[in-house]
C-alpha positions, -999 to 999 in steps of 0.1 A, spaced: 0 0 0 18 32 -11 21 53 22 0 83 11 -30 61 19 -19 52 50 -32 79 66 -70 72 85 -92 96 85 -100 106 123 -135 125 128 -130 149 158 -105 167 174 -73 155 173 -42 158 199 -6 155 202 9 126 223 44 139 231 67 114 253 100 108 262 121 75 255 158 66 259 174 65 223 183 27 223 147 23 229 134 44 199 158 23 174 149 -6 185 112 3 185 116 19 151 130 -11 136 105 -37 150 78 -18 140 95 -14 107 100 -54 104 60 -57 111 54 -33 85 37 -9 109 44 30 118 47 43 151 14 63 148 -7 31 141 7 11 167 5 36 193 -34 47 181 -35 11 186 -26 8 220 -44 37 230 -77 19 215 -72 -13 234 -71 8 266 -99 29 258 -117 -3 245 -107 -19 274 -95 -51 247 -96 -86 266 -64 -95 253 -46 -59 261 -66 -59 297 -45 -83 316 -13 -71 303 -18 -36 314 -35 -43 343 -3 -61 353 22 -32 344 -1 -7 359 -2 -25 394 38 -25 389 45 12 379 14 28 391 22 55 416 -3 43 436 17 17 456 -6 4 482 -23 -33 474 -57 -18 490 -59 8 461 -54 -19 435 -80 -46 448 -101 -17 455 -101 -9 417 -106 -47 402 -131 -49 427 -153 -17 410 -141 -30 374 -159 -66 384 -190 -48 402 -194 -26 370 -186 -62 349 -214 -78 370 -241 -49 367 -237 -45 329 -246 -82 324 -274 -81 350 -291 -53 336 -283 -67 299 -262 -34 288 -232 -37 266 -208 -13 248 -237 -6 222 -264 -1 246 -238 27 263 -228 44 231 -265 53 226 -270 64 257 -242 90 248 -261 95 214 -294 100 233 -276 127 258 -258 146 226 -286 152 208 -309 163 237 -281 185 251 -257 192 225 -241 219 247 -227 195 272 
């Protein structure tokens, strides 16, 4: 695919991510990326979408990291956390709603109140 058509089109604002890395790092990130065939901004909108998402397969892995480099250090913080995740898990499916049903809700509240 030539790389002019790369480029997604993104409705809404868009932002600048901005971050720091060692240089060793951004090599060797540049060149496996480059090996998959994959730029930087596509793997990192992609990573960004499976936290947003909240992806089952990005989920357990991050959860992990985060419980390791969080800044919240305390073990009470992090159960307390998986412990609202699972009581908002177990509420969804009792009351039948799923990612749909919320995205209309949104939908709903826009148009009735577009200035929010």
């Amino acid at each position: 695919m030539p790389k002019g058509n790369r480029k997604k089109k993104m409705n809404g604002p868009t932002v600048k991510i901005v971050s720091t890395i060692l240089e060793q790092d951004k090599v060797e990130l540049v060149l496996k990326l480059k090996y998959a065939g994959v730029t930087q901004t596509d793997f990192l909108r992609a990573v960004v979408t499976s936290l947003t998402n909240e992806d089952a397969r990005f989920m357990p892995w991050f959860n992990e990291w985060a419980k390791n480099n969080s800044k919240y250090k305390g073990k009470k913080h992090h159960k307390k956390m998986q412990k609202l995740r699972e009581e908002g898990e177990h509420l969804a499916s009792q009351f039948g709603i799923n990612d749909g049903d919320i995205e209309n809700i949104f939908d709903v509240i826009a148009k009735e109140h577009p200035k929010l």
